[in-house]
C-alpha beads as a LAMMPS data file, in Angstrom:
LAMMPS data file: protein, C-alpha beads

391 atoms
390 bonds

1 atom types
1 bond types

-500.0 500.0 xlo xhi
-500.0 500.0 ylo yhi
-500.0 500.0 zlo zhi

Masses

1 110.0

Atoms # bond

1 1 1 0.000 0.000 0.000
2 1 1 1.388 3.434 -0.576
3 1 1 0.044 6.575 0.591
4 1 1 1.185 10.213 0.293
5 1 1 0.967 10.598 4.490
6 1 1 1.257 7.722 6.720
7 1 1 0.526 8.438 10.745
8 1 1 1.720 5.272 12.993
9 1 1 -0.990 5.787 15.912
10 1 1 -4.288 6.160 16.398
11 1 1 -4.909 8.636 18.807
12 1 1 -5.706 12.084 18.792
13 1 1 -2.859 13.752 17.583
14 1 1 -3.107 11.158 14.678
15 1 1 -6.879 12.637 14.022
16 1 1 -5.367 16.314 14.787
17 1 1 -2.758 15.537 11.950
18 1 1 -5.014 13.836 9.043
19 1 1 -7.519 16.910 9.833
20 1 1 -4.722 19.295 9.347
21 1 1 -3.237 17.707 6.479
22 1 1 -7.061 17.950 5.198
23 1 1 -6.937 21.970 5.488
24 1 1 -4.098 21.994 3.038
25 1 1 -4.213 19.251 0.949
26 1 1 -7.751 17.680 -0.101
27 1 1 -6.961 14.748 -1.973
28 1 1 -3.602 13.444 -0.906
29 1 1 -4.251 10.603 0.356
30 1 1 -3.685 9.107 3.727
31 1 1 -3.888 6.256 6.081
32 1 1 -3.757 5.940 9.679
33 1 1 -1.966 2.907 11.709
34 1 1 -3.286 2.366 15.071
35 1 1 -2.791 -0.862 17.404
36 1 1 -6.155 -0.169 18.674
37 1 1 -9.621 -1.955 17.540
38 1 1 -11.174 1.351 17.977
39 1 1 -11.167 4.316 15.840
40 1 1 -9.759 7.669 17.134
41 1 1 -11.653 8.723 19.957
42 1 1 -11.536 12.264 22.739
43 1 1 -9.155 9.904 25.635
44 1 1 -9.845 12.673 28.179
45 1 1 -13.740 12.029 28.624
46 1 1 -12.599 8.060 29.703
47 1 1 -12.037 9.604 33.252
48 1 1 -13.907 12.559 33.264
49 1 1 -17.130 12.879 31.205
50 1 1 -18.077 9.604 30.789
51 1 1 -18.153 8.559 34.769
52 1 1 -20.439 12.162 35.350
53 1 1 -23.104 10.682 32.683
54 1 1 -21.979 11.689 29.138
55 1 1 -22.936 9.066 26.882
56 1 1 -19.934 6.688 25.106
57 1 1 -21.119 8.284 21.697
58 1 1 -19.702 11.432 22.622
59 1 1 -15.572 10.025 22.636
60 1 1 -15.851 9.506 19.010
61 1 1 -13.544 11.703 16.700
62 1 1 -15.270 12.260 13.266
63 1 1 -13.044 10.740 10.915
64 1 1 -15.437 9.514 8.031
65 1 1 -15.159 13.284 5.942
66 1 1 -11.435 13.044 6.151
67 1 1 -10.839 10.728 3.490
68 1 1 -8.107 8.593 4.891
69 1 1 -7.701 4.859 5.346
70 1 1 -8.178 3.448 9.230
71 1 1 -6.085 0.374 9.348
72 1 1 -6.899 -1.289 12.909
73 1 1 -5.563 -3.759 15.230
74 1 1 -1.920 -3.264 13.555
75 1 1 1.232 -2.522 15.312
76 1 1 4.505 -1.182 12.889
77 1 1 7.330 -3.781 13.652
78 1 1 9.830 -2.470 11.513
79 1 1 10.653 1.010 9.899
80 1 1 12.990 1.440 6.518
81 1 1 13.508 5.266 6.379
82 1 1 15.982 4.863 3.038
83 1 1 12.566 2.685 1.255
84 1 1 10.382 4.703 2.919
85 1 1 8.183 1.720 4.402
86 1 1 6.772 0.676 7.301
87 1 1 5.957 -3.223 8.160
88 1 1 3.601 -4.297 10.163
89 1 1 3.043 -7.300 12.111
90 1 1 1.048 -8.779 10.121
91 1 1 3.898 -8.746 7.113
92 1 1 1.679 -5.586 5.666
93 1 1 3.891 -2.892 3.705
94 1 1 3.034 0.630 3.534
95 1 1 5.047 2.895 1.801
96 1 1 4.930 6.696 2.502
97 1 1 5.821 10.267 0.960
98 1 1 5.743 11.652 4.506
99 1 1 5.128 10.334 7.947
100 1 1 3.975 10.613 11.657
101 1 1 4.802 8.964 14.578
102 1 1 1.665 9.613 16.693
103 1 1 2.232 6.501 18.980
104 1 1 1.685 7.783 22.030
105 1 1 2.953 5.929 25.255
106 1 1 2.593 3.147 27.687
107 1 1 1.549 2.621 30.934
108 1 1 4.140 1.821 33.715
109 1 1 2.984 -1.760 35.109
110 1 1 3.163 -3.525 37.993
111 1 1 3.774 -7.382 37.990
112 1 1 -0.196 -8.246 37.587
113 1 1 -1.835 -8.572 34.412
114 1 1 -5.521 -8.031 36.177
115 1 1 -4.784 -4.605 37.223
116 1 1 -6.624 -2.162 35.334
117 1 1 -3.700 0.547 33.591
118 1 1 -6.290 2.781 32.657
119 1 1 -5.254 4.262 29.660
120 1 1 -7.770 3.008 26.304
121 1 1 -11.285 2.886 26.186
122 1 1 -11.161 -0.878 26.230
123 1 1 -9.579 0.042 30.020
124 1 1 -12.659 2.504 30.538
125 1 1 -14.930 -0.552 29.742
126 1 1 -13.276 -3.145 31.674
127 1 1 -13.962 -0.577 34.565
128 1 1 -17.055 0.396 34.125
129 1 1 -17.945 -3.527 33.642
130 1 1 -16.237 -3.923 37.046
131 1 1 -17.925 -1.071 38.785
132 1 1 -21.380 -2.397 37.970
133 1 1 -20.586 -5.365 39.803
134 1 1 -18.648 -5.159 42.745
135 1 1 -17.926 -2.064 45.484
136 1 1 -14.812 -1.840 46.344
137 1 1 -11.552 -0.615 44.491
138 1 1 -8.126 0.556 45.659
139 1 1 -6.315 3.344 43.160
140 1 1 -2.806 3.466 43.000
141 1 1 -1.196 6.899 42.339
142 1 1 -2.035 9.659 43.494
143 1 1 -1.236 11.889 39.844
144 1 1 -3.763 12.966 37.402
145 1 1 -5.118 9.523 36.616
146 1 1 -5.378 8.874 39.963
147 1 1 -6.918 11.392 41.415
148 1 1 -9.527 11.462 38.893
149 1 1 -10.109 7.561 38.825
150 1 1 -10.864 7.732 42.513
151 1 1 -12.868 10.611 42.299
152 1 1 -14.776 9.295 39.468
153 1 1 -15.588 5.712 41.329
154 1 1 -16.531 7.263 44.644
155 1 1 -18.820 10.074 43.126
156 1 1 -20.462 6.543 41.583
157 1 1 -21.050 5.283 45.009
158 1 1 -18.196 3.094 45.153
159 1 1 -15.701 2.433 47.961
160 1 1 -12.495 3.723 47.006
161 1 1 -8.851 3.509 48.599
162 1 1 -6.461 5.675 47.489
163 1 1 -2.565 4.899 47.842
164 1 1 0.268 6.761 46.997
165 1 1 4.123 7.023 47.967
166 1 1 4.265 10.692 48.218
167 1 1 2.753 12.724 51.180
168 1 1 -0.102 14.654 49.370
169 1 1 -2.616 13.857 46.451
170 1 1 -0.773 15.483 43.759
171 1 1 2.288 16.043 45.576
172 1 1 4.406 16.490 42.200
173 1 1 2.831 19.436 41.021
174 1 1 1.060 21.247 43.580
175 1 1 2.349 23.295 47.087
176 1 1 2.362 20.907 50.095
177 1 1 -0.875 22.929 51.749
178 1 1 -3.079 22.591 48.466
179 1 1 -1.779 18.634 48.338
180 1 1 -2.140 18.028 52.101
181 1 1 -5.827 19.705 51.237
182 1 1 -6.830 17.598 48.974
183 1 1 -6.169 15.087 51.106
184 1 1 -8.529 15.841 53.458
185 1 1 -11.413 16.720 50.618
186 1 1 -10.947 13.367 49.796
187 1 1 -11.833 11.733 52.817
188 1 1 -14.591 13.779 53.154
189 1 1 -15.712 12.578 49.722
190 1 1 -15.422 8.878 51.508
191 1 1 -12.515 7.872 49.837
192 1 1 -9.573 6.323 52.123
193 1 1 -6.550 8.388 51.621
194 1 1 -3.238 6.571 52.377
195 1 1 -0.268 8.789 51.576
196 1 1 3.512 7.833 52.214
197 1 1 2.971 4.105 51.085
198 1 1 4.510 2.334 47.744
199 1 1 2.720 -1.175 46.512
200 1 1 4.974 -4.083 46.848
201 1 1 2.584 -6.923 45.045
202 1 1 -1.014 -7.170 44.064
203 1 1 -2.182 -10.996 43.701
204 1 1 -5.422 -12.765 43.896
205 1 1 -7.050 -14.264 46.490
206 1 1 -10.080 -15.471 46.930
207 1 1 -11.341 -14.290 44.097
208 1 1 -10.610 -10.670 44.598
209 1 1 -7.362 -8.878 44.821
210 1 1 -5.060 -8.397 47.914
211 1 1 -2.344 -5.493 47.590
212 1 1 0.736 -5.633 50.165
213 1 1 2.501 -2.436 50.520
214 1 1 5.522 -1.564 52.049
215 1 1 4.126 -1.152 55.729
216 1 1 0.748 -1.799 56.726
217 1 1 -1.734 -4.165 56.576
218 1 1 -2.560 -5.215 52.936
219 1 1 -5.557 -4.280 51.446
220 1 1 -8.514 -6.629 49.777
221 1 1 -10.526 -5.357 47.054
222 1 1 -12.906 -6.097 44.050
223 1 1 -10.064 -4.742 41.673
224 1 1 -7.116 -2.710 41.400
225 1 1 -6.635 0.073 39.482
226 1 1 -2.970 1.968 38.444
227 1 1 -2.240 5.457 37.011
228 1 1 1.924 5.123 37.543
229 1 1 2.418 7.324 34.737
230 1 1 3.369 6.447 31.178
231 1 1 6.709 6.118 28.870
232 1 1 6.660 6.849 25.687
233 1 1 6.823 4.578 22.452
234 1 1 9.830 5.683 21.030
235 1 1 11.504 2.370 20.303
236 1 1 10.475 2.526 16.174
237 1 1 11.834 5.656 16.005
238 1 1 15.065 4.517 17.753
239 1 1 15.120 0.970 15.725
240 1 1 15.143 3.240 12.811
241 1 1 17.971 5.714 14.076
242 1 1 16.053 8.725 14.871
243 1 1 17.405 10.538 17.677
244 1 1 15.512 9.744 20.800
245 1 1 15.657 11.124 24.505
246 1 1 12.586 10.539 26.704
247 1 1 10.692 11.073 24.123
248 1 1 11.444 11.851 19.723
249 1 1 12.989 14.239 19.842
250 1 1 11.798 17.272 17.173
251 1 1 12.708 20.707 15.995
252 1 1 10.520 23.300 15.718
253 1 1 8.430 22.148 12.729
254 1 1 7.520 18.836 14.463
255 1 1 10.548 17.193 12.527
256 1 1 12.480 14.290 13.193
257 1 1 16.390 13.474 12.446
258 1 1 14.450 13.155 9.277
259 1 1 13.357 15.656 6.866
260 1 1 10.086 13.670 6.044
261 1 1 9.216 12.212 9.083
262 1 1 7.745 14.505 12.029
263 1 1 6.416 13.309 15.686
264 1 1 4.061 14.641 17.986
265 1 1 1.695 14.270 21.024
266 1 1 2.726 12.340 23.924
267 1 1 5.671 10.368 22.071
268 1 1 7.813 13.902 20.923
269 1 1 10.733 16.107 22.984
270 1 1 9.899 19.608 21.411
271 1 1 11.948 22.838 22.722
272 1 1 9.541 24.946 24.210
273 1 1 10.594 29.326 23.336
274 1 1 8.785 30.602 26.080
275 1 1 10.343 28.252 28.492
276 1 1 13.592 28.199 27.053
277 1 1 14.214 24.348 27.316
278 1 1 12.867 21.050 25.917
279 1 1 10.024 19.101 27.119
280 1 1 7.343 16.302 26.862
281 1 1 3.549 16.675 27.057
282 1 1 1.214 14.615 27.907
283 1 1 -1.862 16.333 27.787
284 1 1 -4.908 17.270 25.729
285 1 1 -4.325 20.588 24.143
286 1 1 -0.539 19.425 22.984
287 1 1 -2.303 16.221 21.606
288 1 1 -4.577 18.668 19.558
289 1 1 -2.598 21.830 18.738
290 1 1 0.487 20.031 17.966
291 1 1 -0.757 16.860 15.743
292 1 1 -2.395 19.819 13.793
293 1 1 0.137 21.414 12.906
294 1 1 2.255 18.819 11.993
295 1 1 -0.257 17.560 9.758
296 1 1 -0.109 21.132 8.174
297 1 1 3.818 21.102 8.215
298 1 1 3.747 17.610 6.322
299 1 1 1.073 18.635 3.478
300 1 1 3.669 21.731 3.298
301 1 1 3.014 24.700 5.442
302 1 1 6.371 25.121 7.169
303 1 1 5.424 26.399 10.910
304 1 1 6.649 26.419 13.908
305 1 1 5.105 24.875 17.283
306 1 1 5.875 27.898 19.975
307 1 1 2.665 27.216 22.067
308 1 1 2.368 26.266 25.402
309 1 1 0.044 23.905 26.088
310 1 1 -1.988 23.674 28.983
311 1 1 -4.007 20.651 31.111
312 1 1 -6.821 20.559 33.232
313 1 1 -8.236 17.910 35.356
314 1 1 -11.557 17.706 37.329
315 1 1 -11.534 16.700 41.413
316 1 1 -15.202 16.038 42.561
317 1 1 -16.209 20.034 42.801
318 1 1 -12.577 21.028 42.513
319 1 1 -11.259 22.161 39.233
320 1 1 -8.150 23.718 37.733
321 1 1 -6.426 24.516 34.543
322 1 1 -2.652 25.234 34.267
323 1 1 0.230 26.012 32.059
324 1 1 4.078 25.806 32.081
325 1 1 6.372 23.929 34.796
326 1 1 4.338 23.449 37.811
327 1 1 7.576 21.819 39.893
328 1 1 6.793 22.845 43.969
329 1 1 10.425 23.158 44.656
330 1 1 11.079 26.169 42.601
331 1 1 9.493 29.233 44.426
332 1 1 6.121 29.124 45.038
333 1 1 3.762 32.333 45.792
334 1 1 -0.012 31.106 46.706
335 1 1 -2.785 33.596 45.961
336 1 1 -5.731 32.336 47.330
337 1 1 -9.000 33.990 47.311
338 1 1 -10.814 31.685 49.286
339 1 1 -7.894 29.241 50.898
340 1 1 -7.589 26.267 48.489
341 1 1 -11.295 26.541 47.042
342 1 1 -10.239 29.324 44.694
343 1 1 -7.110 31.440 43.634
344 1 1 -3.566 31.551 41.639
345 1 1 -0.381 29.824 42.221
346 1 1 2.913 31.349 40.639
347 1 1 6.002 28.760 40.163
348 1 1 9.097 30.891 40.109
349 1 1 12.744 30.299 39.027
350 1 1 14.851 32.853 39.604
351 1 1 12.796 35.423 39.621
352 1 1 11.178 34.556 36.503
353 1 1 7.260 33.132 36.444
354 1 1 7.394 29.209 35.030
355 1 1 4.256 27.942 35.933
356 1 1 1.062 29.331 36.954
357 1 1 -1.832 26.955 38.498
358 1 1 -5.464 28.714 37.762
359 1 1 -7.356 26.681 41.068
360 1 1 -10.912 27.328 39.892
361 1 1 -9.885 30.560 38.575
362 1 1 -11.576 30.360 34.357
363 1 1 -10.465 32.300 31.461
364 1 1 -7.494 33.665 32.538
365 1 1 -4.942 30.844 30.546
366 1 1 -3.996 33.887 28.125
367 1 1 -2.645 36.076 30.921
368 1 1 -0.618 33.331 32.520
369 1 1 0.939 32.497 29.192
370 1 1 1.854 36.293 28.596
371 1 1 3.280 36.398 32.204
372 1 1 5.514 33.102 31.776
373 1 1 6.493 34.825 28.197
374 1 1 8.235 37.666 30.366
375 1 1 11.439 37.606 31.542
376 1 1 10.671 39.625 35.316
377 1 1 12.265 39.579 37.309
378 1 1 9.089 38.929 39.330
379 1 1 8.640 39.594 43.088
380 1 1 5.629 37.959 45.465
381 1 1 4.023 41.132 45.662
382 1 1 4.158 42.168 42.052
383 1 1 1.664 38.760 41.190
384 1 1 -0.406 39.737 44.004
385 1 1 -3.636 39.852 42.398
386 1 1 -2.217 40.170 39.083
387 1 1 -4.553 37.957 37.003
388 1 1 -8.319 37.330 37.773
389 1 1 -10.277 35.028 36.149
390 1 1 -13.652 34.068 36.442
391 1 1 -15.603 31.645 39.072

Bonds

1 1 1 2
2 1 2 3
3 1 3 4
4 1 4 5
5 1 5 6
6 1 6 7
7 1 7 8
8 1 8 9
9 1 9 10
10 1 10 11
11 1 11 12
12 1 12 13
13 1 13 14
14 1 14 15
15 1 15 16
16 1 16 17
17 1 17 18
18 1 18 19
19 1 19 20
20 1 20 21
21 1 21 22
22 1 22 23
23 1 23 24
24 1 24 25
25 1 25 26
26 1 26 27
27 1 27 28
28 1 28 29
29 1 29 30
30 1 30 31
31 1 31 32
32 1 32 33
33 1 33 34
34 1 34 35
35 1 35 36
36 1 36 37
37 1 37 38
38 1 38 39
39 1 39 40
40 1 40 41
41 1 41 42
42 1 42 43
43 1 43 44
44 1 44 45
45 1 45 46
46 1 46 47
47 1 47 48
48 1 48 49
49 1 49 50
50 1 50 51
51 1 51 52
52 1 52 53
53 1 53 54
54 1 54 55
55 1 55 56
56 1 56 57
57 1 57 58
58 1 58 59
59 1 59 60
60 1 60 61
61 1 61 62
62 1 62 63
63 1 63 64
64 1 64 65
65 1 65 66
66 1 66 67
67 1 67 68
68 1 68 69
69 1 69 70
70 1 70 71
71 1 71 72
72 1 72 73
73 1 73 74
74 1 74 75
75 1 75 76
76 1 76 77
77 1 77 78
78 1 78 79
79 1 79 80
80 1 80 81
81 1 81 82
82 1 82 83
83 1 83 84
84 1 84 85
85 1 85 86
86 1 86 87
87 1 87 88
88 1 88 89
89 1 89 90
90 1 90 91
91 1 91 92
92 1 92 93
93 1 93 94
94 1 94 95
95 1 95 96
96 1 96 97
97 1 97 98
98 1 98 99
99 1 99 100
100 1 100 101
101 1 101 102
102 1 102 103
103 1 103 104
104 1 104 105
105 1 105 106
106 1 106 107
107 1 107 108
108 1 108 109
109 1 109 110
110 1 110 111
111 1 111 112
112 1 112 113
113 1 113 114
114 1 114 115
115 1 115 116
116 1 116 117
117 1 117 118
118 1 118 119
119 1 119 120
120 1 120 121
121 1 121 122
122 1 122 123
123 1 123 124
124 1 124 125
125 1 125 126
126 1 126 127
127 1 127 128
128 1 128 129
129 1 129 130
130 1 130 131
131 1 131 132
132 1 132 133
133 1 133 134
134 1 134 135
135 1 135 136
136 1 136 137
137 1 137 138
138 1 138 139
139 1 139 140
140 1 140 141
141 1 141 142
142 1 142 143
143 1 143 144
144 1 144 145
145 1 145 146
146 1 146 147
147 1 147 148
148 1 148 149
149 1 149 150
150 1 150 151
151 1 151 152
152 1 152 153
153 1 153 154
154 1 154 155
155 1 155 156
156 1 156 157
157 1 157 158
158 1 158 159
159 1 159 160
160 1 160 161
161 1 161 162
162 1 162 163
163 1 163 164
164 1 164 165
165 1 165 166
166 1 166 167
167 1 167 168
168 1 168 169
169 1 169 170
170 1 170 171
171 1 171 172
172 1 172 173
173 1 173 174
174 1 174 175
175 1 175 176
176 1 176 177
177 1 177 178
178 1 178 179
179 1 179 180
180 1 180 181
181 1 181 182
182 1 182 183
183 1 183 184
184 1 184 185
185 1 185 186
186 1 186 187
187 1 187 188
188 1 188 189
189 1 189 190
190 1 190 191
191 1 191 192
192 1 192 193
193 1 193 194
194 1 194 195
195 1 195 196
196 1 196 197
197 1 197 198
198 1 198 199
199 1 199 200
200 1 200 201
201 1 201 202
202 1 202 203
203 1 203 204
204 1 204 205
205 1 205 206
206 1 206 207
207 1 207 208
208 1 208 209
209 1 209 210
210 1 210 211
211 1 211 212
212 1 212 213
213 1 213 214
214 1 214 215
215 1 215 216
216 1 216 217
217 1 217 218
218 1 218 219
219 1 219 220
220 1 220 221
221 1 221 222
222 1 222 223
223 1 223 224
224 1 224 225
225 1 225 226
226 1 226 227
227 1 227 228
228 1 228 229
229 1 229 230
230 1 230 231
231 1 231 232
232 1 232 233
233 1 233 234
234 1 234 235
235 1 235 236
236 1 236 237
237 1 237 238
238 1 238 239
239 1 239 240
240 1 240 241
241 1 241 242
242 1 242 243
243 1 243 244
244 1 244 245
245 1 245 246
246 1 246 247
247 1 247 248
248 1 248 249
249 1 249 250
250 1 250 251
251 1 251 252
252 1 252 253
253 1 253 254
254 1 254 255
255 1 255 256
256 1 256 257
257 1 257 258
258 1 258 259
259 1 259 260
260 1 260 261
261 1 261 262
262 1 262 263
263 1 263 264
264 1 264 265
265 1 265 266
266 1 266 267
267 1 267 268
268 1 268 269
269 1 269 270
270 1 270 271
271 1 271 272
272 1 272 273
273 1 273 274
274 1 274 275
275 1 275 276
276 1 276 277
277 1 277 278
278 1 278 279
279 1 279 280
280 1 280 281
281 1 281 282
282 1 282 283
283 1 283 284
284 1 284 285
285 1 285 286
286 1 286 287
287 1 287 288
288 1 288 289
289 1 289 290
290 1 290 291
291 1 291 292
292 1 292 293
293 1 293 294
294 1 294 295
295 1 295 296
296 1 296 297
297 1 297 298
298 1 298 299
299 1 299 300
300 1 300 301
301 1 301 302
302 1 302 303
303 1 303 304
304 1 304 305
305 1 305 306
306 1 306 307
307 1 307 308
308 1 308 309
309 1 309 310
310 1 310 311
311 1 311 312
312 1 312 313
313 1 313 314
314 1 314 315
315 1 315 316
316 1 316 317
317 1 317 318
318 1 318 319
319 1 319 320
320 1 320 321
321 1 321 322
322 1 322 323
323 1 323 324
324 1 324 325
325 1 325 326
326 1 326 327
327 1 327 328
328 1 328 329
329 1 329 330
330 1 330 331
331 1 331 332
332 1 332 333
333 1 333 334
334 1 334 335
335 1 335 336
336 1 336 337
337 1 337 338
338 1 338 339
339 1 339 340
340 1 340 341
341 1 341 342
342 1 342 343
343 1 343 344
344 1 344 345
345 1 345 346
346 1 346 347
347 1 347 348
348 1 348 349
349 1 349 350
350 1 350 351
351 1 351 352
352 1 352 353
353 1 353 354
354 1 354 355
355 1 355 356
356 1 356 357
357 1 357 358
358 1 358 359
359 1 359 360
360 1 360 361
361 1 361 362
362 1 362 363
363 1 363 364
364 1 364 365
365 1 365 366
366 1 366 367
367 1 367 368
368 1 368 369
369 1 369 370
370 1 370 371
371 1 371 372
372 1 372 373
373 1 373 374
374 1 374 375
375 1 375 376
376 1 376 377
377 1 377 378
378 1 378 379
379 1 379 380
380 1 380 381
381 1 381 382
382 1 382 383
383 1 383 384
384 1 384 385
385 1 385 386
386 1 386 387
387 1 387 388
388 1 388 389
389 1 389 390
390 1 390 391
């Protein structure tokens, strides 16, 4: 098979791309690889939307008016960037004028194969099968899939343990009063919090799982989910010597170590301007803004990715939106409202603003990404107040 634009991954920077190749190029023609059974489909609502009553009909990404071929259920095996090919497991060829590697990443595991990695929408429905059923679940991690996991199972009436090694829910990216907060909110949303404790096994027993952690008693549930992250699936691009560093690593225009072949979403290292250094994203507007224009940069268009995404996430009530490095060792200036219900957190490095964390603070993600575009330098009481948003 040979197409003009080839995208390895099915996700939604692959859709992002193929619509962006669309706005330039009608009838080249294109195909999309994806390991997935599924077609491309909106992976935020799997822990948010879905679990608050959206219907499943609403994840779908409209594909059908793009004009593109959705191979499913195949995984690239090998890639020949001097033929131009890519091989499949299935000993399928597809040759390509340009291409995108849109494949996303991988959940870290732990040594069970029943644990739920929540990650696909056959996860989501494995869950939601398992939620009808039974009561009780134990989350591990307190991060973004978490935190919302739990939230989503005990707003659903289920009984919900939450474990995590570090000493507040969302400990990485938030000040230790917000985390040590939303600890507490937690348990008042009857979900067990257990903070400061790393899983050592999960196994089954007696027909249900038993987790042993590092001290404590261990825990017995109706099923285990983990949200320990992800890495990303950068090993074709390495098999086929692209240059490769926690992540593909791209210039500006989305391109590889090769002038036809570009990456994006949560696989690619891009340098960031307004930063000043490279990074990895794992979120929904980079998934979106950056397969976009890549698809525009392969059908020709020549621009460069300078934005900084943002990410969201929704905790029972609680909701926040936020931009740049949120790292709680740099300097932090808190300023709250209402005391962790509502207000603006500042990340600071030297002066300089690097994050900002909008705690149900809306439409303000313009002014924090002018702010983090300055150079300062800033002091605590020159961001006193400085952006409002609305409730």
């Amino acid at each position: 098979m040979r197409y003009r634009y080839l995208i390895i991954g099915g996700g939604m920077s692959a859709h992002a791309a193929a619509r962006g190749i669309r706005e330039l190029d009608r009838d080249g023609s294109i195909a999309i690889l994806s390991s997935e059974t599924h077609p491309p489909y909106n992976r935020p609502l799997l822990s948010k939307g879905l679990w608050k009553g959206k219907p499943l009909e609403r994840i779908w990404l409209r594909h059908e008016k793009l004009n593109l071929d959705l191979h499913l259920g195949r995984t690239v095996k090998a890639l020949d960037l001097k033929l131009k090919q890519a091989v499949d497991g299935e000993g399928q060829t597809y040759s390509f004028d340009k291409l995108l590697l849109a494949t996303g990443g991988r959940p870290r595991r732990l040594d069970n194969d029943r644990v739920i990695y929540f990650r696909t929408l056959d996860d989501y429905l494995a869950l939601r099968d398992m939620a009808e059923q039974h009561r009780e679940f134990l989350v591990i991690g307190g991060g973004f899939i978490g935190s919302e996991i739990a939230a989503a199972l005990a707003s659903n009436g289920k009984q919900v343990t939450l474990v995590f090694p570090e000493a507040g829910i969302g400990a990485r990216i938030f000040p230790p009063g917000l985390s040590g907060f939303l600890n507490q909110y937690y348990r008042e949303k009857g979900v067990k919090v257990i903070p400061g404790c790393a899983v050592k096994a999960v196994e089954a027993h007696n027909g249900r799982f038993r987790t042993h952690l590092d001290h404590g008693d261990p825990i017995d549930t109706d099923g285990v989910i983990a949200g320990l992250g992800i890495s990303p699936n950068s090993e074709l691009a390495e098999q086929a010597g692209l240059p490769a560093d926690n992540g593909i690593e791209v210039d500006l225009k989305l391109r590889t170590g090769h002038p036809d072949v570009y990456a994006a979403g949560d696989v690619a290292r891009f340098y960031n301007p307004a930063l000043g250094i490279s990074i990895r994203v794992e979120h929904e507007d980079n998934a979106l803004t950056q397969g976009r224009l890549a698809g525009r940069n392969m059908a020709g268009a020549e621009e460069e990715y300078t934005h900084l995404p943002f990410f969201y996430s929704d905790l029972f009530e609680l909701g926040y939106e936020a931009v740049g490095e949120l790292d709680p060792r740099q300097q932090v200036v808190e300023d709250w409202e209402e005391p962790y219900r509502r207000g603006v957190v500042y990340y600071l490095s030297q002066g300089r603003v690097r994050g900002v964390l909008l705690w149900n603070v809306w439409g303000a993600l313009e002014a924090a990404r002018e702010l983090i575009s300055q150079p300062g330098p800033f002091q605590p009481a020159d961001l006193k107040g400085r952006i409002q948003g609305k409730s």
